[in-house]
TORLOKE-579465 format. One record per residue (C-alpha): residue number from 1; residue in three letters; x, y, z. Coordinates in steps of 0.5 Angstrom, whole numbers, plus 500, padded with zeros to 3 digits. Example, Ala and Ser with C-alpha at 12.3 -4.5 7.8 and 13.67 -1.06 7.14 Angstrom:
BEGIN
     i    aa    px    py    pz
     1   ALA   525   491   516
     2   SER   527   498   514
***
This chain:
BEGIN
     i    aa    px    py    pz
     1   UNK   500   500   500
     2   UNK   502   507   499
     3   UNK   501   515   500
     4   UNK   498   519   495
     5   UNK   498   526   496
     6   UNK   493   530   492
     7   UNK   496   537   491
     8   UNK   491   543   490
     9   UNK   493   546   483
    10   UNK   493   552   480
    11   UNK   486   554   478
    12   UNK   488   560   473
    13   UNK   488   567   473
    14   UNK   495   566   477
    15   UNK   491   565   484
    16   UNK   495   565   490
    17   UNK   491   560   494
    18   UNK   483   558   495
    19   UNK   478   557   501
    20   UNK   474   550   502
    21   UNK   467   552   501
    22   UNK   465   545   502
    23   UNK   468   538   503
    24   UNK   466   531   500
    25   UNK   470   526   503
    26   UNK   473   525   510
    27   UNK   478   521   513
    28   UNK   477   514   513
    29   UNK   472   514   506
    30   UNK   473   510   500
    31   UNK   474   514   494
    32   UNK   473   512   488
    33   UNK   477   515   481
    34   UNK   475   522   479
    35   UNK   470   522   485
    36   UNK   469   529   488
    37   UNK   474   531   494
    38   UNK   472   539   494
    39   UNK   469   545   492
    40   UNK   474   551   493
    41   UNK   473   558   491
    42   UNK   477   564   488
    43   UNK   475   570   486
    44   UNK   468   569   487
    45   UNK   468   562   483
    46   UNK   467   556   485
    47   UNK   471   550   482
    48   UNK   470   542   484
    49   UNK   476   538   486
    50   UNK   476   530   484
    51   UNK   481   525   486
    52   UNK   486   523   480
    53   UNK   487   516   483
    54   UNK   482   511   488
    55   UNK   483   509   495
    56   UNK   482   511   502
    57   UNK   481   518   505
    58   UNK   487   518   511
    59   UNK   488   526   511
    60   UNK   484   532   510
    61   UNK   487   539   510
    62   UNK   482   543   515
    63   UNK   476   545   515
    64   UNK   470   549   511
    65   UNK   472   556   510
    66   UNK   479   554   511
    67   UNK   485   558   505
    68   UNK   490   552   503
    69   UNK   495   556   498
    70   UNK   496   553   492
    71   UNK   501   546   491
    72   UNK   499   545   498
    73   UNK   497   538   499
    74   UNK   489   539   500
    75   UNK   488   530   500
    76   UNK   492   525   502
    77   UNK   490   518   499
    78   UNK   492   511   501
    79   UNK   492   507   494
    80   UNK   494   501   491
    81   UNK   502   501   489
    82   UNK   507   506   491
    83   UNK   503   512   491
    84   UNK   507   518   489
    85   UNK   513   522   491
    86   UNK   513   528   497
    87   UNK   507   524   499
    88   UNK   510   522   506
    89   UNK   510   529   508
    90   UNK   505   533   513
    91   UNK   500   536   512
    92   UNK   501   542   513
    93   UNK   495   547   517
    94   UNK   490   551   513
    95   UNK   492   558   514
    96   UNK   485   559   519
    97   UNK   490   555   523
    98   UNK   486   550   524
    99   UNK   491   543   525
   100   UNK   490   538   518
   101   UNK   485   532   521
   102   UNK   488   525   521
   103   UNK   485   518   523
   104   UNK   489   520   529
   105   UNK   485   526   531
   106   UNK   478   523   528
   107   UNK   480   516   533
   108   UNK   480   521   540
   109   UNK   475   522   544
   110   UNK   470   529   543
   111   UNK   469   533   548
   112   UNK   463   536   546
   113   UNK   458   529   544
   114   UNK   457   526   551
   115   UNK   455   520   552
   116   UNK   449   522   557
   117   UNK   443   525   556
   118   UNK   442   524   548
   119   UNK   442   531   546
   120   UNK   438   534   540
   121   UNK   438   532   533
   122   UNK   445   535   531
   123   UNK   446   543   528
   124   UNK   449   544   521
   125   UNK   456   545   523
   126   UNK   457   552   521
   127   UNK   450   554   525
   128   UNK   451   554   534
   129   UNK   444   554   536
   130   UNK   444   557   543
   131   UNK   437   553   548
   132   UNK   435   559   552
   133   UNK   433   554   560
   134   UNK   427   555   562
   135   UNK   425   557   569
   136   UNK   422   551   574
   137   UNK   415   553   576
   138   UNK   413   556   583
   139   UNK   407   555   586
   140   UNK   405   563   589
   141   UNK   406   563   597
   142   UNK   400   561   601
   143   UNK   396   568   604
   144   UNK   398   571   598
   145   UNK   394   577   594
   146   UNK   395   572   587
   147   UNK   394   566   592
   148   UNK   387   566   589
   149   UNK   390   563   583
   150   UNK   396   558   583
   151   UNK   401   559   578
   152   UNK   407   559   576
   153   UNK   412   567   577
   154   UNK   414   565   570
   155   UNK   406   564   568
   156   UNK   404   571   572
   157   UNK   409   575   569
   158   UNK   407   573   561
   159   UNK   400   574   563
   160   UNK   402   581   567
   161   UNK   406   582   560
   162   UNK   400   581   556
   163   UNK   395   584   560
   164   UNK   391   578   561
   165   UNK   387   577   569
   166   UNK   388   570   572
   167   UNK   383   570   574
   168   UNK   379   571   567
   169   UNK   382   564   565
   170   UNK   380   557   567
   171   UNK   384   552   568
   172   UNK   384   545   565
   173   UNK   386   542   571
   174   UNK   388   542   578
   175   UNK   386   549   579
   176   UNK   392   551   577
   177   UNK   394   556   571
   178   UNK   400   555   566
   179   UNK   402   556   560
   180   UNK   397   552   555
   181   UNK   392   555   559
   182   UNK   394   561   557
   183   UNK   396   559   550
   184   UNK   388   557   550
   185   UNK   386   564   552
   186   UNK   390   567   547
   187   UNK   387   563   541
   188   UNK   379   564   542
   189   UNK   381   572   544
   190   UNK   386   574   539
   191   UNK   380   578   536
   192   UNK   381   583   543
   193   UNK   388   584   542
   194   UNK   391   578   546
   195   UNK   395   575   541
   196   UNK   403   577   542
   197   UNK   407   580   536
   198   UNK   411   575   534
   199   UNK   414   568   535
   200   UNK   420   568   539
   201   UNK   426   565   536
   202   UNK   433   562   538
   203   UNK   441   565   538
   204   UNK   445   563   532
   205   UNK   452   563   530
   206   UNK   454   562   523
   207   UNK   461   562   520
   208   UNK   462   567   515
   209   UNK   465   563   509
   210   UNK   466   562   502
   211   UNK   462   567   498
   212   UNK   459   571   504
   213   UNK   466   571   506
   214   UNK   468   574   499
   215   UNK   463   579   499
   216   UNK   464   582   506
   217   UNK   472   583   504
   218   UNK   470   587   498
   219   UNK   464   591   501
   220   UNK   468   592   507
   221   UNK   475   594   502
   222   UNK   471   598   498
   223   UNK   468   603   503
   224   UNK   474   603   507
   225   UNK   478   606   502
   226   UNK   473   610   496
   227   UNK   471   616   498
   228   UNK   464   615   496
   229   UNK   459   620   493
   230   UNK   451   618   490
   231   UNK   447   622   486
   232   UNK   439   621   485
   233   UNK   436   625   479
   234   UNK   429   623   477
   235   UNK   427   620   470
   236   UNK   420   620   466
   237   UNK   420   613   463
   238   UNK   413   613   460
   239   UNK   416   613   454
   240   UNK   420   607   455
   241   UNK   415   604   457
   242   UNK   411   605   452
   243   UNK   417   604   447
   244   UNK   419   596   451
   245   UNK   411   594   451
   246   UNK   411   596   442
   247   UNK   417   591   442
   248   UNK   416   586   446
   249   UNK   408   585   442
   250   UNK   413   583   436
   251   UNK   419   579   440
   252   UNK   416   572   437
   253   UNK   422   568   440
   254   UNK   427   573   443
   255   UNK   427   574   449
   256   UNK   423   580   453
   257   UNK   426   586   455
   258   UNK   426   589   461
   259   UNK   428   596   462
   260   UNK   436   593   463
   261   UNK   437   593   456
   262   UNK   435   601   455
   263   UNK   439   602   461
   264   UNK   446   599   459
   265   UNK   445   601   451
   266   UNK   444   609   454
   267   UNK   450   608   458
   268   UNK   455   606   452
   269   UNK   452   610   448
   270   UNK   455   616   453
   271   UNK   462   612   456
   272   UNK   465   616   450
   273   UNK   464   623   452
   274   UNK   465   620   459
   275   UNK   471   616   460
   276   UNK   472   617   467
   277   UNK   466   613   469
   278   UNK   469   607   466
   279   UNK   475   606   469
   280   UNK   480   602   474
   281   UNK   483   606   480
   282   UNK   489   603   482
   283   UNK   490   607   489
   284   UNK   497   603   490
   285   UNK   499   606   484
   286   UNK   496   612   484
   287   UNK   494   609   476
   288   UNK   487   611   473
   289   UNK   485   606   467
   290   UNK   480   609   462
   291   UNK   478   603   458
   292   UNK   475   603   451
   293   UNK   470   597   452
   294   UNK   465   597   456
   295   UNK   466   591   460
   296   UNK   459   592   465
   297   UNK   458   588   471
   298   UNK   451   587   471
   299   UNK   450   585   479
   300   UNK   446   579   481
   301   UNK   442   577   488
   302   UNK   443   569   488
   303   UNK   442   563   493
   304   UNK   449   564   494
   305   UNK   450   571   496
   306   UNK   451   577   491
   307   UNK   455   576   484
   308   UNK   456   580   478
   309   UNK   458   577   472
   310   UNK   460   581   466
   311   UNK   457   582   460
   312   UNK   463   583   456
   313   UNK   463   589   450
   314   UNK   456   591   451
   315   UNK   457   597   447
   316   UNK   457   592   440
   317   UNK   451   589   442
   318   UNK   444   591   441
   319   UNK   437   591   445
   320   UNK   436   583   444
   321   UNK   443   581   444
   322   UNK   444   585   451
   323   UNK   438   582   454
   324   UNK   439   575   451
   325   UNK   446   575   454
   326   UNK   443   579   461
   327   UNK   438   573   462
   328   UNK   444   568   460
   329   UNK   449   571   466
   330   UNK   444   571   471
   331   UNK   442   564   470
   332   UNK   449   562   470
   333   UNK   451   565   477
   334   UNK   444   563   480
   335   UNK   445   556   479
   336   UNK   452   556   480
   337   UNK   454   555   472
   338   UNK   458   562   471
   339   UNK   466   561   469
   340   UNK   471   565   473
   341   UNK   472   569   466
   342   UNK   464   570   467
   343   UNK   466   573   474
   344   UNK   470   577   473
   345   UNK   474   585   468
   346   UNK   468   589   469
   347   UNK   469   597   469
   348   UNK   462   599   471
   349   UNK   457   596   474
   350   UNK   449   596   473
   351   UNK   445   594   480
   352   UNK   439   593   480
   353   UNK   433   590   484
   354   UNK   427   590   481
   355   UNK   420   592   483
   356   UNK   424   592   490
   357   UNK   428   597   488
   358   UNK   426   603   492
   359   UNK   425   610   492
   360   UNK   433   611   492
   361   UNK   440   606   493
   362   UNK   446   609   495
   363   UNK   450   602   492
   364   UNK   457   601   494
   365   UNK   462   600   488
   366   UNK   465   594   485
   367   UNK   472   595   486
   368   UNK   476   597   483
   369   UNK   472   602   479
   370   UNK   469   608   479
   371   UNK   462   608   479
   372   UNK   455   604   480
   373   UNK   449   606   477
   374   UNK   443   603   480
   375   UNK   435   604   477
   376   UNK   429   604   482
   377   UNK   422   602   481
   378   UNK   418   605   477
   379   UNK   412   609   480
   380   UNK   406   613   477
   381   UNK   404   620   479
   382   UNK   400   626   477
   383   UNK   406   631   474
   384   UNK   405   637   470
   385   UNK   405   636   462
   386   UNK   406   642   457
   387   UNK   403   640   450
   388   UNK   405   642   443
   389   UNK   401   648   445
   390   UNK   405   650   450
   391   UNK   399   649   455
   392   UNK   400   645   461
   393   UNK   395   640   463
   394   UNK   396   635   469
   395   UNK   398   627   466
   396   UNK   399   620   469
   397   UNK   406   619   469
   398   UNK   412   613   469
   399   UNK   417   616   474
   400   UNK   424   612   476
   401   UNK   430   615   480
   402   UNK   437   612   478
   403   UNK   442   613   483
   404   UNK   449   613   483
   405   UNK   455   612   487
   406   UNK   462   615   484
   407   UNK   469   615   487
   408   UNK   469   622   489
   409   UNK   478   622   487
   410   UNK   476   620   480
   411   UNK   470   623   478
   412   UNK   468   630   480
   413   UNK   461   633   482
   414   UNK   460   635   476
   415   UNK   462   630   472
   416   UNK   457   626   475
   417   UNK   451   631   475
   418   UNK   453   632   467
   419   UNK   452   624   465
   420   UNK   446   623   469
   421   UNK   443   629   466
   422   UNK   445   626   459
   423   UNK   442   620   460
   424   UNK   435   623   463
   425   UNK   435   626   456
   426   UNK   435   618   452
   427   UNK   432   616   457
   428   UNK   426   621   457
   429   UNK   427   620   448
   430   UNK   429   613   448
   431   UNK   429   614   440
   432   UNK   435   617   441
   433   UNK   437   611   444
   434   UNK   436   607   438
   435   UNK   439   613   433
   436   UNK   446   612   430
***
């Protein structure tokens, strides 16, 4: 028998290291060739791991949310034959410092898993759930004012909290007031306003790992070092609207347009007269990059956390080329498919939630660019509207706020104030969008 050490490899894009997000084996499994070892995640990607050869698992390196660097032994294998070279060497701890697990350490007693009493059904191991202990019940002393009714100090403090008399209540046995009996009166008396607010839940601690991780990383970095600033400007899109529906009648089997497409296409459309928008800023350096392409982050809410894929070129594709690719990305990053590649380059960002999106956002930018630009719900409210006539006349109108967030070292007031003013005017004529 032999040692196979299963190093992690290099996964591209010249990455230093990786997270476990998730482990499929453990020690003293039996694995069989090309089974899953591990998922590991870098730049907001995830890439699963399979064993080159078949045999039993005799060590893992760290846990979940554990960062293994490149060319460290990730699984060590016992397989038929010889095995391979440097496969004796230790398994070095993650850099979470979390010690490498081995039949050794498995083979020790558990501290936290007593013998007895049985415990309840075990807690994901990245969720610590924390039991509140109830109070034993005390009977009221004799000769007493509450002597009258017998309860509990924990029964008579839920029923002073709610306002309840005990002596409303009747109980089921023995004279004595508990908590069913309470629960009972509160079902057949909601209508008096006994029903308490809400359900009580419980304490829980969950591990920041693998995406979650990424995300709070990035958002922490990017406030920490953008001086940010955001502008709200409000938008008729009654227009659009009008313009979307027309277009969306004759789709036949394209995709349907949302209001994204409009956005992003008015968007390139301006990049040219304001190239600081679509730019990196190396703050190290002290290097701004403005980019010819727009390459636009389109941010992505997904069961996994917040991503944003990247539709590459948008300025050389049109309506339905732009929505096609929009619904294309967005199910690739939700059902776990997109590509690192997918995942990565934009030099601005689009965010937007829909009808959720509110009156108004201040969206955090995707560092290291320089702007984000966000479209809100659309409203309808009475506006006043000046005819060919001149003769103004109020009318029921589409409005939407798109707001902005721009690094205030790299782009200017005025700069921001400038383009949100030109998109107001494509916006507001979208024909203008579609001219040449």
């Amino acid at each position: 028998m032999g040692r196979y050490t299963f190093r992690l490899p290099d996964i591209g894009e010249g990455i230093a290291e990786a997270e476990v997000v998730a482990w499929h084996v453990k020690v003293g499994d039996m694995v069989e060739e090309d089974g899953r070892l591990a998922d590991m995640m870098t730049d907001k990607a995830t890439v699963e791991m399979e064993s080159p050869v078949a045999g039993k698992v005799i060590e893992v390196a760290g846990e979940t949310g554990d960062v293994i660097a490149i060319g460290s032994p990730l699984v060590v294998i016992e397989v038929e034959g010889e095995g391979n070279e440097g496969a004796g060497a230790a398994m070095p701890a993650a850099h979470a410092n979390a010690p490498a697990v081995t039949e050794e350490t498995r083979s020790e007693p558990e501290p936290e898993m007593p013998a007895a009493p049985p415990e309840p059904a075990p807690q994901p191991a990245s969720v610590v759930v924390r039991a509140e202990t109830a109070e034993p019940p005390a009977l009221a002393p004799a000769g007493s004012p509450s002597a009258k009714v017998m309860a509990s100090p924990a029964v008579r403090k839920r029923a002073k909290d709610l306002g309840i008399a005990l002596s409303e209540l009747r109980p089921a046995e023995d004279g004595r007031v508990r908590h069913a009996d309470l629960d009972a009166f509160l079902a057949y008396n909601s209508a008096s306003g006994f029903q308490p607010a809400g359900r009580k839940g419980r304490d829980e601690q969950i591990r920041v790992i693998g995406l979650r991780r990424r995300i709070a990383e990035n958002m922490a970095a990017s406030k920490r070092n953008i001086p940010h600033f955001a502008y709200v400007e409000e938008y008729d899109v009654t227009a659009l609207e009008e313009m979307r529906a027309q277009l969306n009648e004759g789709r036949g089997e394209r995709p349907k347009l949302t209001m994204l497409p409009f956005l992003i296409s008015a968007i390139c459309k301006l990049i040219p007269d304001y190239p600081m928008l679509n730019a990196h800023y190396d703050d190290e350096a002290g290097v701004v990059t403005r980019h010819g392409s727009v390459h636009l982050g389109m941010a992505a809410q997904t069961p996994a956390g917040l991503m944003v894929p990247v539709i590459r070129d948008a300025q050389d594709r049109n309506l339905w080329q732009l929505a096609t690719e929009i619904s294309r990305l967005a199910a690739a990053a939700r059902d776990g498919s997109a590509k690192s590649a997918e995942l990565s380059g934009s030099t601005i960002t689009v965010t937007s939630l829909g009808p959720m999106g509110g009156v108004a956002t201040t969206p955090v930018i995707n560092r290291p660019e320089v702007a984000i630009i966000g479209p809100n719900r659309i409203v309808e409210r009475p506006m006043f509207v000046r005819d060919s006539s001149g003769t103004e006349r109020i009318e029921k109108r589409k409005l939407m706020n798109i707001s902005m967030s721009c690094d205030h070292r790299v782009v200017d007031g005025w700069d921001a104030a400038s383009f949100a003013q030109d998109l107001k005017k494509l916006i507001e004529a979208p024909a203008l969008i579609l001219a040449g």
